[in-house]
C-alpha positions as CSV (number, residue, x, y, z in Angstrom):
1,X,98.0,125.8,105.6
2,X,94.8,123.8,106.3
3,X,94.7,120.4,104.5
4,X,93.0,116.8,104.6
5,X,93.9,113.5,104.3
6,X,92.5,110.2,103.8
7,X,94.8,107.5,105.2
8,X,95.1,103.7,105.2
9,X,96.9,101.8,107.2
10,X,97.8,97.6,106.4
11,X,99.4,95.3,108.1
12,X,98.8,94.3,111.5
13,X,96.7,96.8,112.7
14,X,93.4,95.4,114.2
15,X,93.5,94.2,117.9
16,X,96.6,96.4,119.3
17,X,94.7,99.5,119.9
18,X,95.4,101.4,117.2
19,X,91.7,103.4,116.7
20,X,92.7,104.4,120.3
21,X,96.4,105.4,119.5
22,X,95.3,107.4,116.4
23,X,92.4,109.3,118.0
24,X,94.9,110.0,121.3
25,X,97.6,111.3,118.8
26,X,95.3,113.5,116.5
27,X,93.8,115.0,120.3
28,X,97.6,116.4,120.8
29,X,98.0,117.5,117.3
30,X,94.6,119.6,117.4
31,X,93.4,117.5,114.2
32,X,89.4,116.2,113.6
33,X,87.9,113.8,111.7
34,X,87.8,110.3,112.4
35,X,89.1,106.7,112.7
36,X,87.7,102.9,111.9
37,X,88.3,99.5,111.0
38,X,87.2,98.4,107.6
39,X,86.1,95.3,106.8
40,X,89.8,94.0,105.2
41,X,92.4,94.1,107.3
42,X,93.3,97.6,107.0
43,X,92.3,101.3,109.4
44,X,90.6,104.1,107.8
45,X,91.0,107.2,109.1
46,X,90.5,111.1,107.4
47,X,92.5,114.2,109.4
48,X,91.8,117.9,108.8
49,X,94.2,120.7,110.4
50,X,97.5,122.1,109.6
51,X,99.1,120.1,106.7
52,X,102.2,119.9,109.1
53,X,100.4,118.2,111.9
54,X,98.7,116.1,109.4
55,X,102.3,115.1,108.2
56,X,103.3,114.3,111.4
57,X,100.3,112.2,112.3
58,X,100.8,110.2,109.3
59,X,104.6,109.6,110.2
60,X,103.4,108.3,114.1
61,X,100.9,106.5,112.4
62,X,103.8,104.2,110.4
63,X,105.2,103.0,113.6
64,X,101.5,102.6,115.4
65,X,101.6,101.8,119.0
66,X,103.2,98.6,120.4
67,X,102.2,95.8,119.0
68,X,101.1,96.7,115.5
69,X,103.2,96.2,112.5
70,X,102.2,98.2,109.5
71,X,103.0,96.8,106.3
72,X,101.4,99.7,104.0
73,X,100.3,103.3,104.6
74,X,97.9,104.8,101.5
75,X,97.3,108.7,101.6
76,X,94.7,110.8,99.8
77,X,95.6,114.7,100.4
78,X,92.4,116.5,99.6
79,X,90.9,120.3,100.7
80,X,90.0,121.1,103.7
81,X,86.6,120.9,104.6
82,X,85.8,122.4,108.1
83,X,83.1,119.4,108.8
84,X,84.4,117.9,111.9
85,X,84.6,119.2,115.4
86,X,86.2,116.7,117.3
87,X,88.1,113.6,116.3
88,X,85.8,110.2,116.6
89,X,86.3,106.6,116.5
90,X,83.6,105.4,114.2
C-alpha cells in the first residue's frame, strides 16, 4: 500500500550527515520526497512509497548515522500523493 509521511527528527541531528544518510537510505528503499534542516534543531523530511519501506525508513532514521543522537522522532502518515520523482535534499 502506497502511503506518506512527514517526519521529524530532534536531538543531535545537524552536522553528522544525516540529510546525506536519509537521502542514501530512502535511494535503497525506492522512496521520494525530500529532506532539510529547519531552522530549530530538528530534520524535516516527507517519504512517499510502500508504507512498509516508509516504516522501515523511519526505524533507520531513530538510530541516524554515526554520530547523531536522536532524542525525538514526530510522524505525520498522510495519502499518497505521486508528486515527487526522485528523493532531494532541500
Amino acid at each position: 500500500m502506497k502511503a506518506r509521511a512527514q517526519v521529524t527528527l530532534y536531538g543531535n541531528v545537524k552536522g553528522v550527515f544525516f540529510r546525506s544518510f536519509i537521502r542514501s537510505q530512502a535511494k535503497l528503499l525506492s522512496l521520494r520526497g525530500w529532506v532539510r534542516n529547519t531552522k530549530t534543531d530538528s530534520v524535516e523530511a516527507v517519504f512517499e512509497g510502500d508504507k512498509d519501506q516508509i516504516q522501515e525508513m523511519i526505524d533507520s532514521c531513530q538510530e541516524g548515522p554515526p554520530g547523531a543522537r536522536v532524542g525525538d522522532v514526530k510522524v505525520e502518515w498522510g495519502d499518497y500523493s505521486g508528486n515527487f520523482a526522485t528523493f532531494d535534499i532541500r
